[in-house]
C-alpha positions in Angstrom: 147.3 -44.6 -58.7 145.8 -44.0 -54.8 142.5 -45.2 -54.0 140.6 -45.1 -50.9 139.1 -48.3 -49.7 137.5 -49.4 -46.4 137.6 -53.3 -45.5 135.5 -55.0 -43.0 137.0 -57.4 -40.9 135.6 -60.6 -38.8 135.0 -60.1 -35.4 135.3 -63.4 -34.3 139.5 -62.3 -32.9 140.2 -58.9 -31.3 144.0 -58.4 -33.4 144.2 -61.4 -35.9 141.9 -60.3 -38.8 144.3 -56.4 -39.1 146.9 -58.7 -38.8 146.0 -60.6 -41.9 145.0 -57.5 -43.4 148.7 -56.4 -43.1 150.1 -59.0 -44.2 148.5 -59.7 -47.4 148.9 -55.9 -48.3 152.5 -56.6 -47.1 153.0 -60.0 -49.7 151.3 -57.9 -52.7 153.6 -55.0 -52.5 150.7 -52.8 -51.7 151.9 -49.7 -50.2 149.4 -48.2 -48.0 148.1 -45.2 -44.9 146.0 -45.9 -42.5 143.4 -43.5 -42.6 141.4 -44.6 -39.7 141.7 -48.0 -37.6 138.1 -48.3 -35.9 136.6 -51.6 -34.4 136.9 -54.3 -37.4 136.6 -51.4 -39.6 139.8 -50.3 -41.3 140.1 -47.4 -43.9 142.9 -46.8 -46.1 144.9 -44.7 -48.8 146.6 -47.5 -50.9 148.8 -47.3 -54.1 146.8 -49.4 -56.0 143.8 -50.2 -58.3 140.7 -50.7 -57.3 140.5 -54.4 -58.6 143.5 -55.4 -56.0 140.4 -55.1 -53.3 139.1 -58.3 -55.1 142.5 -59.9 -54.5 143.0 -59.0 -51.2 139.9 -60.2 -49.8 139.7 -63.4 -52.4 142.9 -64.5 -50.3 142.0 -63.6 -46.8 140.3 -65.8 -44.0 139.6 -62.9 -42.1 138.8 -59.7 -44.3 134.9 -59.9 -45.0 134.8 -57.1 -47.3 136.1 -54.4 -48.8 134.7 -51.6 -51.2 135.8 -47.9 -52.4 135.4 -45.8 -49.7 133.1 -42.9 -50.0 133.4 -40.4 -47.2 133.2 -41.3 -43.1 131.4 -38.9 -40.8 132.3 -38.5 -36.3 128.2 -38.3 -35.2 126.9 -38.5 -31.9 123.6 -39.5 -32.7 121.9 -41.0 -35.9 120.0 -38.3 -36.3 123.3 -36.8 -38.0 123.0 -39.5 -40.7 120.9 -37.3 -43.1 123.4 -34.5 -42.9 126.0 -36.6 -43.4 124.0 -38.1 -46.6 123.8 -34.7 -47.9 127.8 -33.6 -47.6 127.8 -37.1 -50.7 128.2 -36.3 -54.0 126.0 -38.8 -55.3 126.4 -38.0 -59.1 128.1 -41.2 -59.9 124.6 -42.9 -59.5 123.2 -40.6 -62.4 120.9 -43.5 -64.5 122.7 -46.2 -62.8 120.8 -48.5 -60.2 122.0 -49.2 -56.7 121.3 -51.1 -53.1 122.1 -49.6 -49.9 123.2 -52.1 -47.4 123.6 -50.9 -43.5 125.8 -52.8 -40.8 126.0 -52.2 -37.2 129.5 -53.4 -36.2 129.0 -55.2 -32.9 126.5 -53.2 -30.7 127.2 -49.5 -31.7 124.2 -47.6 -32.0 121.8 -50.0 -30.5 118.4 -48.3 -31.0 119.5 -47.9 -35.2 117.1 -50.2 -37.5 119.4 -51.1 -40.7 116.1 -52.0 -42.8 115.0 -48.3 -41.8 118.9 -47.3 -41.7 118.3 -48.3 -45.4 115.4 -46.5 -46.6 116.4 -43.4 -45.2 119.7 -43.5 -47.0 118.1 -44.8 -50.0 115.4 -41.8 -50.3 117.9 -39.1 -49.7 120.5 -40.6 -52.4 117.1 -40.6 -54.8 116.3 -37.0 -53.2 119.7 -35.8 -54.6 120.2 -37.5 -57.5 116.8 -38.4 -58.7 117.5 -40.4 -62.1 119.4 -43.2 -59.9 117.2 -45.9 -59.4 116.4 -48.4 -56.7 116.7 -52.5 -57.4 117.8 -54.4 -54.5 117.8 -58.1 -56.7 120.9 -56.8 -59.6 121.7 -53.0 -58.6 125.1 -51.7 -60.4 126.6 -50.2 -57.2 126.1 -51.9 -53.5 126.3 -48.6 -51.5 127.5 -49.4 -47.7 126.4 -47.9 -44.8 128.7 -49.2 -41.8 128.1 -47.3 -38.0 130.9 -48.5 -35.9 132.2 -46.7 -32.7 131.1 -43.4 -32.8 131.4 -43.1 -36.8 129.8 -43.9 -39.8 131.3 -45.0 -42.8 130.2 -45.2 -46.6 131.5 -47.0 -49.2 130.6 -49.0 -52.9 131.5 -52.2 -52.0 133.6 -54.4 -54.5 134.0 -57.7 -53.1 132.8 -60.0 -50.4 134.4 -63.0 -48.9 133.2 -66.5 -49.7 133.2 -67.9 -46.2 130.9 -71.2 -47.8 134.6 -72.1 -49.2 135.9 -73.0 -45.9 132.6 -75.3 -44.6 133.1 -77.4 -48.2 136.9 -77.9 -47.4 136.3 -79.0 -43.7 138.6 -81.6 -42.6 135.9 -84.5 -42.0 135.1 -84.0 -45.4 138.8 -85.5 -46.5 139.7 -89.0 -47.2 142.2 -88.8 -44.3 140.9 -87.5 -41.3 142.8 -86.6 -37.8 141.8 -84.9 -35.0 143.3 -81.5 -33.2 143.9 -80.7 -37.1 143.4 -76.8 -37.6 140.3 -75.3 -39.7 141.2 -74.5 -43.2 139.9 -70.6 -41.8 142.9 -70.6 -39.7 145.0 -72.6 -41.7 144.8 -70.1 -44.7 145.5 -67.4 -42.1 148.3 -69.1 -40.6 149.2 -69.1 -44.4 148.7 -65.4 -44.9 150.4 -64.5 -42.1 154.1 -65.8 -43.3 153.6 -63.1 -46.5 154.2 -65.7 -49.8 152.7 -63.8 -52.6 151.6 -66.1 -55.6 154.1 -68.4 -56.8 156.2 -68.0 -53.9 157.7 -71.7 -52.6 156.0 -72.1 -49.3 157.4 -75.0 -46.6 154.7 -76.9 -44.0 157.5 -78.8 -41.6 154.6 -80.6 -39.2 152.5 -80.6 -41.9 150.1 -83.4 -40.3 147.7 -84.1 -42.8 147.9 -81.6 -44.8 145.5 -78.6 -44.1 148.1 -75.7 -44.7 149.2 -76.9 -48.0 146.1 -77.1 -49.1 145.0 -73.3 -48.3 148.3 -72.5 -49.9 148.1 -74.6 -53.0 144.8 -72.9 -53.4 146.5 -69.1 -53.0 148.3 -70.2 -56.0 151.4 -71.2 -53.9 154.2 -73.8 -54.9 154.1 -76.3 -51.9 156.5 -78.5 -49.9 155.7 -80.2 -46.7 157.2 -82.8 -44.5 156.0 -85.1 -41.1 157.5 -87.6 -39.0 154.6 -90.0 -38.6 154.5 -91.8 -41.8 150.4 -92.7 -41.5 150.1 -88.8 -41.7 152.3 -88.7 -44.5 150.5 -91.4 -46.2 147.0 -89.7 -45.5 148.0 -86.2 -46.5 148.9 -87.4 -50.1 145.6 -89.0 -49.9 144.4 -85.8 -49.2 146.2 -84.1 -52.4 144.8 -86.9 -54.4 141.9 -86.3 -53.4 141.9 -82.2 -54.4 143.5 -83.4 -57.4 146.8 -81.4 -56.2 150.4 -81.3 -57.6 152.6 -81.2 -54.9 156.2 -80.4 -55.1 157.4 -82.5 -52.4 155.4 -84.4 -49.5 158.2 -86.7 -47.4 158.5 -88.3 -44.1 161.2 -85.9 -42.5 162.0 -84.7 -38.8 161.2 -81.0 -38.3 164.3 -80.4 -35.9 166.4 -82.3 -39.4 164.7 -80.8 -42.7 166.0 -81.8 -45.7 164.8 -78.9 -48.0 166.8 -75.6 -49.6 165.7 -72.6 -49.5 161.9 -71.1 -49.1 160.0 -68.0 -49.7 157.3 -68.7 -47.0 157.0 -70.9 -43.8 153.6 -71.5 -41.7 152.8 -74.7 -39.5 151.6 -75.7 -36.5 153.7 -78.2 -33.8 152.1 -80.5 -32.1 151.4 -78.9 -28.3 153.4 -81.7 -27.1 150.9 -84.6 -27.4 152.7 -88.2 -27.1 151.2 -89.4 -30.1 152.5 -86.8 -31.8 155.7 -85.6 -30.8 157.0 -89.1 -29.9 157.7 -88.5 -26.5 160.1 -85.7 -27.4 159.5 -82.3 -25.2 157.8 -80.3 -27.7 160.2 -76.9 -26.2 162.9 -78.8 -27.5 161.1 -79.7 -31.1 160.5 -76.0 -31.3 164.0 -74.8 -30.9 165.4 -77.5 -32.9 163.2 -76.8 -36.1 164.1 -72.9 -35.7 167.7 -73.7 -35.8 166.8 -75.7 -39.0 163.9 -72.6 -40.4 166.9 -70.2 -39.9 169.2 -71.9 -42.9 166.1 -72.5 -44.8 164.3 -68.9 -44.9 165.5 -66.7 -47.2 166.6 -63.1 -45.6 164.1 -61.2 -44.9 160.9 -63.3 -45.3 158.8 -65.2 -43.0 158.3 -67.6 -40.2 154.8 -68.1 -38.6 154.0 -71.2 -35.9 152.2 -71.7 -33.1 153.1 -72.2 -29.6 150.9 -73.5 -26.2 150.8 -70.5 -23.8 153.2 -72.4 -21.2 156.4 -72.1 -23.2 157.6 -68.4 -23.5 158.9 -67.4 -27.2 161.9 -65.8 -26.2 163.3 -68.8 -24.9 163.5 -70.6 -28.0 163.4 -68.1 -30.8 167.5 -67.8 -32.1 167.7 -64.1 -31.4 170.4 -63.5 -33.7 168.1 -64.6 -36.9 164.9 -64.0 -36.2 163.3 -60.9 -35.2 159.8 -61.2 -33.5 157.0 -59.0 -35.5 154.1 -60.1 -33.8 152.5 -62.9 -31.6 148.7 -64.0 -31.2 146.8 -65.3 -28.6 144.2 -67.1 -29.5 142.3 -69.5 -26.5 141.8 -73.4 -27.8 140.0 -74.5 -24.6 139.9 -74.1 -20.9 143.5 -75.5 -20.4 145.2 -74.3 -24.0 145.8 -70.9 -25.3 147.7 -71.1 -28.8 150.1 -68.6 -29.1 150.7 -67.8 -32.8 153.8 -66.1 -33.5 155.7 -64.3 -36.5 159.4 -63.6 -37.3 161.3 -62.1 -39.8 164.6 -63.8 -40.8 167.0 -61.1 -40.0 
């Protein structure tokens, strides 16, 4: 079956929370058309159920919401709201209760009110179909009201991120702590980005103390990891104890040497070519080594996702003939750093 869904994304990156978006629609074999791409507002026509909203955004870092999306109007002004209201069959409210909930995406429409945004929608829904009822506490349907650009957008939303998740998991909340470790936020999209879908075997090489592994064990992943420094390997498995987490493997091994098989799904994050942690090696070097080693150990066709500092460019050390570059991030870690995320494709 097709469904038409909207999904709200963060706002805190300008092309990293579509890119997650894509990718997780990619790793659930969701086939999909983009109806409209508007700022952190996406609407599609997917091949799916309605319920795979729930498990999209239940594995995102990124994706705040999503819902069934109802109709989307062009207006100029927001006094075309109650005309657009009207165009709504609302029949699907018949002796059912409902909420609306209005959003202004960033600072579209300025001079719009979303508590009066509300009310207006609310009385005209009431207006048309008059034995729906009002109960903002337990309503049956969350209608959304979402003005971004020069649009506005309604949907029943179905599911919204539970961004408390990532504050309980926070790295100074471990046994093990380290600094320069990545939030588990961006470590689960670092995760999301390389494409495992659930059971998939998914590889951290630099795994540090474990922040990637720990996103992916909790995507329902099967989990191998490695790291040189042996106090990091020693306070990662602290760090699985702690989670009460069943590792598959977690050894001291040298990213540029890896000892593993074949995986579905590689994510990690070098170290930026800080002594402590590359050993006085030049991270460039480091990188090229352990894509010579990803390339044997990705299977065809899957995934490689890693981060690089802004002063090394990709296409020097990515192995042309087995990976193909999909996309690369910037993404600014202070005044002097700007990571560089990047994602191949084993050829």
């Amino acid at each position: 079956m097709t469904v038409n869904m909207y999904f709200l994304l963060s706002g805190e990156h300008e092309t990293l929370p579509k890119a997650e978006l894509r990718a997780i629609l990619e790793a659930e074999r969701i086939s999909y058309n983009v109806i409209k791409d508007l700022d952190q507002l996406i609407l599609l026509n997917a091949t799916c159920k309605v319920e795979d909203s729930i498990k999209i955004v239940n594995r995102a870092a990124m994706v705040k919401e999503a819902g069934i999306l109802l109709k989307y109007y062009e207006i100029e002004d927001i006094g075309e709201i109650r005309d657009t209201i009207r165009d709504i069959d609302w029949n699907f409210l018949r002796k059912k209760s409902f909420a609306v909930r209005a959003k202004r995406v960033k600072e579209y429409f300025p001079s719009v009110k979303s508590d009066f945004l509300e009310k207006e929608i609310g009385a005209a829904i009431i207006s048309q179909e008059p034995q729906a009822k009002v109960n903002l506490t337990r309503p049956d349907f969350i209608i959304r009201a979402i003005l971004t650009e020069n649009y506005v957008v309604y949907g029943v939303k179905t599911i919204e991120l539970n961004t408390k998740q990532f504050l309980e998991r926070k790295p100074r909340s471990r046994p093990f702590f380290h600094p320069g470790v990545l939030s588990p936020k961006i470590s689960r999209l670092f995760v999301n980005l390389s494409r495992p879908k659930k059971g998939d075997l998914f590889l951290d090489p630099f795994c540090g103390v474990g922040g990637f592994i720990i996103e992916a064990h909790l995507l329902g992943l099967k989990c191998l990891c490695s790291e040189l420094r042996w106090d990091l390997v020693q306070g990662a498995k602290r760090n699985f104890d702690f989670y009460k987490f069943n590792i598959l493997g977690v050894v001291q091994a040298d990213a540029m040497k890896m000892p593993w098989m074949k995986v579905d799904a590689i994510s990690t994050d070098p170290p930026y070519g800080r002594s402590t942690s590359t050993l006085g090696r030049n991270i460039k070097d480091i990188i090229e080594g352990f894509l010579c080693e990803a390339a044997d150990i990705i299977k065809r066709n899957r995934y490689v996702v890693f981060a690089l500092p802004h002063t090394i460019n990709p296409y020097e050390v990515i192995p042309k003939d087995s990976f193909i570059l999909v996309e690369k991030h910037s993404m600014r870690v202070h005044k002097s750093l700007t990571r560089i995320i990047i994602v191949l494709k084993r050829r």
